[in-house]
C-alpha positions in Angstrom: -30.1 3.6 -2.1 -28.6 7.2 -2.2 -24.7 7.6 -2.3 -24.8 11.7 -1.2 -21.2 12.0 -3.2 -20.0 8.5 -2.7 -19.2 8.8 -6.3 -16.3 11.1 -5.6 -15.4 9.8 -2.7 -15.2 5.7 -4.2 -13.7 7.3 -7.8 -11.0 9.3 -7.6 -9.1 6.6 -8.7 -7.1 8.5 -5.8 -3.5 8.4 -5.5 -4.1 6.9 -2.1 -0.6 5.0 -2.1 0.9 8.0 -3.5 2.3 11.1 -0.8 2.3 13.5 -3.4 3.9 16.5 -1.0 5.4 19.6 -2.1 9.0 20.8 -1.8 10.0 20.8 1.4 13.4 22.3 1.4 15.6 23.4 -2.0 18.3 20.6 -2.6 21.4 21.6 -4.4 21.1 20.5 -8.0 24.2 18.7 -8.2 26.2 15.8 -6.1 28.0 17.7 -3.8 30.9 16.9 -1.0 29.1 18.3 1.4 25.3 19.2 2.5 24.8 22.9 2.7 23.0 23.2 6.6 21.1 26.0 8.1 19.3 26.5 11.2 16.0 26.2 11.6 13.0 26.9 14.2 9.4 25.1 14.3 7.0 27.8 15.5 3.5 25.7 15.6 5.3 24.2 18.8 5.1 25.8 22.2 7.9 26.1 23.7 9.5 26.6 20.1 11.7 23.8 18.7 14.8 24.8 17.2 16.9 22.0 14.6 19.4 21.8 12.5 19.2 20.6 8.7 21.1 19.7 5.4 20.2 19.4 2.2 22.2 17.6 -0.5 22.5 15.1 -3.5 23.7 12.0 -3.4 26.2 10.2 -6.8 23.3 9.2 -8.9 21.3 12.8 -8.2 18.9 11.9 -5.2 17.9 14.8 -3.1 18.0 14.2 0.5 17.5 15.8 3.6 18.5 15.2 7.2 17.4 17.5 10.6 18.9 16.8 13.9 18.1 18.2 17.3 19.4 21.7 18.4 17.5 22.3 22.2 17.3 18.8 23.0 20.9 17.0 23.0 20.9 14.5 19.8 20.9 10.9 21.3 22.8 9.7 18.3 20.0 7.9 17.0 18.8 8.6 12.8 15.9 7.5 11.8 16.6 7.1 7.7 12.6 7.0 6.4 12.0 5.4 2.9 9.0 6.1 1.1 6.7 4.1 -0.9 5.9 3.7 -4.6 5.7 6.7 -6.9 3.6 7.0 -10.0 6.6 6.8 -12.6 5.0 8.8 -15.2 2.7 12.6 -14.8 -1.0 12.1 -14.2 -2.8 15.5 -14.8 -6.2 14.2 -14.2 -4.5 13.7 -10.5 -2.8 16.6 -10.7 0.1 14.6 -9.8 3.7 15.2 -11.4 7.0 12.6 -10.9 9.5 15.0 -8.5 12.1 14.2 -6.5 11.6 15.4 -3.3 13.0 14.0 -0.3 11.1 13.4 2.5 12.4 12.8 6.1 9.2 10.9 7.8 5.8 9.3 6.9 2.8 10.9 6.2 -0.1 11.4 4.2 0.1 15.1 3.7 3.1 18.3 4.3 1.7 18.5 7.5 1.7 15.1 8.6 5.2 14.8 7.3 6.4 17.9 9.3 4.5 16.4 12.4 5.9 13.1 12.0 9.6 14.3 12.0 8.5 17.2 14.5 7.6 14.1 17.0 11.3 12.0 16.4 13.5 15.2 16.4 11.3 16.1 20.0 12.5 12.7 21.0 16.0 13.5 20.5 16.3 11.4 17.1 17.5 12.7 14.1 15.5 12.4 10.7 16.5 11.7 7.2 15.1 10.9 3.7 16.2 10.6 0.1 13.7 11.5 -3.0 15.3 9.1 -5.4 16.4 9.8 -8.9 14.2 7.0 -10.4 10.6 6.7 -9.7 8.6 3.8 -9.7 9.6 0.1 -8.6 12.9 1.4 -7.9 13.8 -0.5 -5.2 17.6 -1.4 -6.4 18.4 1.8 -7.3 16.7 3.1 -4.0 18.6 0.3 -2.0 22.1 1.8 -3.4 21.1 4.8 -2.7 20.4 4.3 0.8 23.6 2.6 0.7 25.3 5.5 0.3 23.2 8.0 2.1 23.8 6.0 5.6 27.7 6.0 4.7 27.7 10.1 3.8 25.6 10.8 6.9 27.8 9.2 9.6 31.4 10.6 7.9 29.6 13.8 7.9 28.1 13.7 11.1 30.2 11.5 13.3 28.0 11.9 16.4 25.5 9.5 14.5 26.0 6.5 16.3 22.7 4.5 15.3 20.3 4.0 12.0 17.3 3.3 12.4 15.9 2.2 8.6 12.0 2.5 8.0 10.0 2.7 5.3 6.4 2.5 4.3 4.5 0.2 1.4 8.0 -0.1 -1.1 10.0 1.5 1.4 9.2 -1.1 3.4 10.2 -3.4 1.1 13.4 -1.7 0.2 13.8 -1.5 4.4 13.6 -5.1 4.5 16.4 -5.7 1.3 18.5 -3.1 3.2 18.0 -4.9 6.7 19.3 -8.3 4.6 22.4 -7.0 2.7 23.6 -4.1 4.2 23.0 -5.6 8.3 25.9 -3.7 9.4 24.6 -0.4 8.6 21.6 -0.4 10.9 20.5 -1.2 13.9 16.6 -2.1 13.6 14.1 -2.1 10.3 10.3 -0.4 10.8 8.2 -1.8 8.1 4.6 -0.2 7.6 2.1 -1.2 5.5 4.9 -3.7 3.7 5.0 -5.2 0.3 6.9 -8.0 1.3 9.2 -11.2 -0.8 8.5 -10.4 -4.3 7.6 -7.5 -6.5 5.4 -10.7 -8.5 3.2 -10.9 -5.5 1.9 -7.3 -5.9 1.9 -7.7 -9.6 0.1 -10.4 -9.6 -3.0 -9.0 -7.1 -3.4 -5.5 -9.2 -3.3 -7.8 -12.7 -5.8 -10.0 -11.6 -7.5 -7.6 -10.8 -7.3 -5.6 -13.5 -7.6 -8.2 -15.6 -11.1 -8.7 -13.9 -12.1 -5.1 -14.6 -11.6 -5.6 -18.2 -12.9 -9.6 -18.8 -15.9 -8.4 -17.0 -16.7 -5.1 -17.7 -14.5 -3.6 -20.4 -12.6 -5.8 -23.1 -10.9 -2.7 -24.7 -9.2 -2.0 -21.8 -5.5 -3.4 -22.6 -4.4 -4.6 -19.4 -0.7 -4.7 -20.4 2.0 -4.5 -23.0 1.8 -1.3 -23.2 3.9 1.2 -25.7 3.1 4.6 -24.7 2.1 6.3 -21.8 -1.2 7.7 -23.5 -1.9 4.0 -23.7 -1.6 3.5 -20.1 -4.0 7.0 -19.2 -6.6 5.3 -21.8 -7.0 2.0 -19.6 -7.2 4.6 -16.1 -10.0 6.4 -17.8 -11.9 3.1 -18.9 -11.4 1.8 -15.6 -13.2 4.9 -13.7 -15.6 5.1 -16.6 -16.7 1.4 -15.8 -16.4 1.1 -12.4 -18.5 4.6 -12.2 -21.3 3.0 -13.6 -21.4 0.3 -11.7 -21.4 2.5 -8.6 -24.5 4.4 -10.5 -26.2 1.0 -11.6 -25.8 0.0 -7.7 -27.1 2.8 -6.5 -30.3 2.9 -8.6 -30.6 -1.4 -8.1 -29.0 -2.4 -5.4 -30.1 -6.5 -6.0 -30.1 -6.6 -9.1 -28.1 -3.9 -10.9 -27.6 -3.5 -14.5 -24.6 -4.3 -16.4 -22.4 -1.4 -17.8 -23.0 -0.9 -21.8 -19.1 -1.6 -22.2 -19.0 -4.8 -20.7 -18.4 -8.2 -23.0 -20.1 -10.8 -20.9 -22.6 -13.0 -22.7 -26.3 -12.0 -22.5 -26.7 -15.8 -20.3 -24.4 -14.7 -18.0 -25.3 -11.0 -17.6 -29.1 -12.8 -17.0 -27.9 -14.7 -14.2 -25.5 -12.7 -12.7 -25.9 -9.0 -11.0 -23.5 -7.2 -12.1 -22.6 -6.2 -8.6 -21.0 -10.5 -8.1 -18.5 -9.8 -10.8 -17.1 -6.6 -8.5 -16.8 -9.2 -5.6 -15.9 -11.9 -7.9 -13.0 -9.9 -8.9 -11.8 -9.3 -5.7 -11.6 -12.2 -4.1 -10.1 -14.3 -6.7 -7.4 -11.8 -6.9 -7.0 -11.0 -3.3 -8.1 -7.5 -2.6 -10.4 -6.7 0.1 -13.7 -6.1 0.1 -13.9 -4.4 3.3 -12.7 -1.1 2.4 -13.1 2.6 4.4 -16.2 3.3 3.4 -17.9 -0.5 4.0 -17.4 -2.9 6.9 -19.6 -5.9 5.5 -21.6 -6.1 8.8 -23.9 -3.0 8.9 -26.8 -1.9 6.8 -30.0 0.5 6.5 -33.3 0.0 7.8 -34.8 -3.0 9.8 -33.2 -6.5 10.3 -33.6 -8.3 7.2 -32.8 -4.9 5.4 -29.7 -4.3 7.1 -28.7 -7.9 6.3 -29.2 -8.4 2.8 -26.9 -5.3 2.7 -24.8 -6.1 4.8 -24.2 -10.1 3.0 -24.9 -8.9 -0.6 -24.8 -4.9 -1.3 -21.5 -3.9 1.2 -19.1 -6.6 -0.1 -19.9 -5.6 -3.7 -19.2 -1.7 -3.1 -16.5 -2.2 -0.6 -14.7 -4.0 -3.8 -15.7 -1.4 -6.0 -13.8 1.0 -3.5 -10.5 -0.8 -3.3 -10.6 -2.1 -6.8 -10.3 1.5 -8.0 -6.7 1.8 -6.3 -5.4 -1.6 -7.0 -6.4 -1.7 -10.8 -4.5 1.7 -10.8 -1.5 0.1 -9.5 -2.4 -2.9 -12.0 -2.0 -0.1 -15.0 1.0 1.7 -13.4 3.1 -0.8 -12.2 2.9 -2.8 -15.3 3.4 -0.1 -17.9 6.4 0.5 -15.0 7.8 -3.1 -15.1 7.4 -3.7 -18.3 9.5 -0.6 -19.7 12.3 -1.8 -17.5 12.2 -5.6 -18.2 12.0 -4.8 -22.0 7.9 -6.8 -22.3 4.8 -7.9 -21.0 5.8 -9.4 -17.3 2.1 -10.0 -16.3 1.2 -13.8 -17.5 -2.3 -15.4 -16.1 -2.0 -18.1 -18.7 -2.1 -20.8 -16.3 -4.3 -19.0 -13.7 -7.2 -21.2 -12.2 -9.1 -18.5 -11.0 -11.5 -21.0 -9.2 -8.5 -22.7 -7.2 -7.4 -19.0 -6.1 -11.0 -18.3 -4.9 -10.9 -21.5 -2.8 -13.3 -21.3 0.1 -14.0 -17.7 -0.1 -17.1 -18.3 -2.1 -18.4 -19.6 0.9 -17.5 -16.5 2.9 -19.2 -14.6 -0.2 -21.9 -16.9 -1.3 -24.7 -14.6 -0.8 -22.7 -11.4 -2.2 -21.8 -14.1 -5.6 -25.3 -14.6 -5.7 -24.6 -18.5 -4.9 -23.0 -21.7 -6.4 -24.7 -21.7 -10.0 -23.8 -17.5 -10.5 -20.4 -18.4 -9.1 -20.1 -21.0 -11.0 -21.2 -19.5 -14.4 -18.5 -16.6 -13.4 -15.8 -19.3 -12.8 -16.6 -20.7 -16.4 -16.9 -17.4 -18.0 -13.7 -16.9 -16.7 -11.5 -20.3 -17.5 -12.4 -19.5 -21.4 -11.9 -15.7 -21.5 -8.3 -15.3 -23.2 -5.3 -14.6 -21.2 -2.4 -12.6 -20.7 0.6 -14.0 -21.6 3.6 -12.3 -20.5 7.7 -12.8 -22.4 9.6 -15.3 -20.8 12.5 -12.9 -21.6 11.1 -9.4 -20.0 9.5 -12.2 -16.7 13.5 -13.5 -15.9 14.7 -9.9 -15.9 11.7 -8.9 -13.4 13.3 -11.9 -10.8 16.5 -10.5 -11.3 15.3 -7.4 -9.2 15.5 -7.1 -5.5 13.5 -9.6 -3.8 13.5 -11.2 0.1 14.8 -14.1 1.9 12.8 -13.3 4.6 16.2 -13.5 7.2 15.6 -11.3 10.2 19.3 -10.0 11.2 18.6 -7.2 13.0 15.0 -6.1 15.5 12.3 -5.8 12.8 9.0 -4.2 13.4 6.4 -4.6 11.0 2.6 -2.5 11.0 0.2 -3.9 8.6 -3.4 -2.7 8.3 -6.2 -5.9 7.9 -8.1 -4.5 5.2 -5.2 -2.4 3.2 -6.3 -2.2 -0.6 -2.4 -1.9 -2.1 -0.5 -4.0 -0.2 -3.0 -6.5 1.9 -2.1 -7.8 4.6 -0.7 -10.9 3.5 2.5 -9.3 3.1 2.7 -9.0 6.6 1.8 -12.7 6.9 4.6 -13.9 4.5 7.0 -12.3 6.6 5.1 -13.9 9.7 5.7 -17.3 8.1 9.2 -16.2 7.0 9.8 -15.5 10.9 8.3 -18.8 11.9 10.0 -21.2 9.1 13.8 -19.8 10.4 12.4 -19.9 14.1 13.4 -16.1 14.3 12.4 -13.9 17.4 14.1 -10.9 15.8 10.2 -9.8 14.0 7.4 -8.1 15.9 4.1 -8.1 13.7 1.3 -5.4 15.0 -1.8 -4.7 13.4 -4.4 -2.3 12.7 -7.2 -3.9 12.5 -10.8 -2.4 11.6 -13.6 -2.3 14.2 -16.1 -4.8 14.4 -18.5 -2.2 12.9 -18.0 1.2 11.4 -20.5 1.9 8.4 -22.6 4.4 9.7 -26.1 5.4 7.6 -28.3 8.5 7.2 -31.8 7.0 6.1 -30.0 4.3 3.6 -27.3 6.8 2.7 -23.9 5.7 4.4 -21.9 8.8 5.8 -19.1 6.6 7.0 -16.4 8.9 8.1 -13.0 9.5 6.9 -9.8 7.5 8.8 -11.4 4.0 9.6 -8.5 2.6 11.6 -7.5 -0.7 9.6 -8.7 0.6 5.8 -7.1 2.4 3.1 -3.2 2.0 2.4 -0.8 3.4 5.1 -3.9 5.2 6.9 -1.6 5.8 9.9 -2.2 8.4 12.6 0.8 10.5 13.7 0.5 8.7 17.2 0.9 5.6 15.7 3.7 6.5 13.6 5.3 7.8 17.1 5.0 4.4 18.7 6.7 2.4 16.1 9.5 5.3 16.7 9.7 4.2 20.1 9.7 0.5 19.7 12.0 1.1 17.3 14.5 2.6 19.4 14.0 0.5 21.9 14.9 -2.3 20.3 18.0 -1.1 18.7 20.2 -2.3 21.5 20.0 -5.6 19.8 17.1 -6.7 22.4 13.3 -7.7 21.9 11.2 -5.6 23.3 9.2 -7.2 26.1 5.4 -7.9 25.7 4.3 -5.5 28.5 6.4 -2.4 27.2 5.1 -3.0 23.6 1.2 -3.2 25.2 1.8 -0.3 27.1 3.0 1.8 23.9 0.8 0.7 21.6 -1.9 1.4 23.5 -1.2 4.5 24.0 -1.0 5.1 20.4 -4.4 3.2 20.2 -5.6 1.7 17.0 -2.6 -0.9 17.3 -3.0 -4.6 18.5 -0.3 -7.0 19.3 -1.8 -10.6 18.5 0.5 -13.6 17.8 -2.4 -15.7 17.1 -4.1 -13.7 14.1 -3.4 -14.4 10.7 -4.4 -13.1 7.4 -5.0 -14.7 4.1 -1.4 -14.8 2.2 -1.5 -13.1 -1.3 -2.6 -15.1 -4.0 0.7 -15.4 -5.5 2.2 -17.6 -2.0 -0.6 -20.1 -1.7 0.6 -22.8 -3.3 
């Protein structure tokens, strides 16, 4: 089976939860009393678009930015945008550096960002957004912040009449503390691509996972308890170093491919076993997907039979491999993050049963585990490979931080993506049941979900393209952004949106389905 650069494309151990932007506007250094404002005119638009914005800092030393309409009257609406989780330490090899700055909508890229906000100011909205002063899980300090950002922006500009919150991945999650504590201050919450209830949930998926990655392929990774940040770029190396052979050792053995050199799995086991069940292994017992953007787990190469024992056994196995990249990356980050504010290890699998927590998806995978006696001797391998125990001390300290109720007080609007590889779609499910359990109406879930079929091959070469709707983490269009925008606004009057005005906008948009019937798998950490 040839890759033709799938190597690069799987193994950037990308910073695809990450918008790393660059500076869009120069912030005063300092709190000031006032932002300093300026004029400004957006010439990729025809007719031009002309807008007003301020720059400032907020009391702790947050950058922030707001723009509001200039040819178009301002309807008095801002939409205050919070973004998601940022790498709290420099990664050169990413070429990634911790900044501060703001940013006033969603977006993958500069451009996306300036299209985003382009769209709401069109609209007649206003945009703002804050860069934080602490990077990371930050979402206390981010949730003061906010705080104070909504309170500066409506003494300084009294025409405001309405905030709108939203946020993407954390700043979802920080969206939905600010929609519970601070009510008052807004009038509806946009969630995208959530992490939702607790910062353990998250934790959890990327340290099983990680945990996986080093059990079965690498024991010198450390997997936690980390002391210095050269500690924490040793484990992201060993984790691309392993999971790049095992994209080579696929490609040149797709049944039966080797093991990696590094890995500590007894020779019985490593007999058994193709190395490709322990990606998929590792995946499903810690809840990522294995349907990533490269690999829907229905198509294959060649004639029937070919295409099938691809699609059953091969596709699962690399679509882990794709998504396990970026979640054991958040497993190294977000621990060596956690774990330097809660004063110790926080990640504890000690009384883990990995074969509970894969449950009935070893049906679903049988023929990617290789069957019951491979998944079996994985399971075993597993209950007697030593654990991770975390402080009981640094653990209380990490409850102590912001965490949900899931209490809808004002319209909520939530987009989650079926097969997202950072924050799966069982977020969006929790706050589904959350909805359900306090018989609130306030909480509109909308999906993206993935075609039925979208791996696409060149001899047995897959050429998938980039942007499969329903993949990747916060893979939203521009359009799609917009519609949430609308909803948004139209449910700020304190009303639900009816069913045919939200059919007619997200179709629109396309890519978006409203289905009160579906449901995804909850995270690993909420089934109990």
């Amino acid at each position: 089976m040839k890759t033709n650069n799938l190597q690069k494309r799987i193994l950037a151990v990308s910073a695809i939860f990450v918008l790393s932007t660059t500076a869009l506007i120069a912030a005063p250094s300092v709190a000031t009393a006032a932002p300093v404002c300026s004029e400004k005119i957006n010439l990729n638009l025809t007719p031009y678009q002309l807008y007003r914005e301020c720059v400032g800092v907020t009391s702790d030393g947050a950058q922030y930015v707001v723009q509001l309409p200039l040819e178009q009257a301002f309807n008095g609406t801002l939409f205050l945008y919070t973004h998601g989780y940022r790498y709290p330490v420099d990664i050169p090899t990413l070429d990634y550096k911790v900044g501060k700055t703001p940013e006033p909508a969603p977006g993958r890229t500069v451009a996306e960002i300036t299209e985003v906000a382009t769209g709401i100011l069109s609209k007649g909205h206003a945009v703002a957004g804050s860069g934080f002063t602490r990077k990371g899980w930050n979402a206390d300090d981010a949730l003061k912040t906010n705080v104070e950002l909504i309170e500066m922006l409506r003494k300084e500009f009294p025409e405001i009449k309405k905030v709108i919150a939203w946020g993407s991945s954390l700043g979802a999650y920080i969206t939905q503390g600010l929609s519970e504590r601070n009510t008052k201050l807004i009038s509806a919450a946009g969630l995208l691509c959530p992490a939702a209830g607790s910062v353990e949930a998250e934790l959890k998926m990327a340290g099983d996972a990680l945990w996986g990655i080093k059990a079965f392929l690498d024991p010198t990774i450390q997997g936690g308890n980390y002391k210095s940040v050269l500690q924490v770029y040793s484990d992201m190396g060993k984790i691309s170093d392993a999971l790049t052979t095992m994209l080579a050792n696929i490609t040149a053995n797709a049944p039966f491919p080797a093991w990696p050199a590094t890995s500590g799995a007894p020779a019985a086991l490593k007999a058994l076993v193709p190395s490709r069940s322990a990606l998929v292994m590792i995946a499903a017992m810690s809840g990522v997907p294995t349907q990533s953007k490269s690999f829907d787990g229905t198509s294959g190469p060649g004639d029937v039979l070919t295409s099938f024992q691809f699609a059953s056994g091969i596709s699962p196995a690399l679509g882990a491999l794709q998504n396990l990249a970026d979640a054991a990356t958040l497993g190294v980050l977000a621990t060596y993050d956690l774990e330097r504010d809660s004063g110790g290890p926080v990640f504890d699998n000690t009384a883990t049963d990995y074969a509970a927590q894969l449950g009935d998806t070893k049906r679903e995978y049988a023929s990617a585990l290789s069957g019951s006696d491979a998944t079996n001797a994985m399971l075993a391998y597993l209950a007697a490979y030593p654990r991770m125990k975390g402080d009981a001390t640094a653990i209380a300290k990490m409850r102590t931080l912001l965490s949900h109720e899931g209490d809808f007080k004002v319209p909520t609007i939530s987009l989650a993506a079926t097969a997202d590889n950072v924050t799966p779609a069982g977020n969006q499910q929790w706050l589904i049941d959350a909805a359900a359990a306090k018989k609130s109406k306030n909480l509109l879930a909308l999906w993206q979900r993935t075609p039925s079929s979208y791996t696409k091959f060149s001899g047995a070469t897959p050429v998938t393209p980039a942007g499969i709707n329903g993949t990747g983490h916060c893979n939203t269009t521009v359009d799609q952004h917009l519609a949430i925008v609308d909803l948004l606004a139209a449910s700020s009057s304190g009303k639900s949106v009816n069913t045919k005005t939200v059919r007619k906008v997200i179709r629109a948009a396309g890519g978006i389905t409203y289905d009160p019937t579906f449901t995804a798998p909850l995270l690993k950490f909420y089934q109990k």
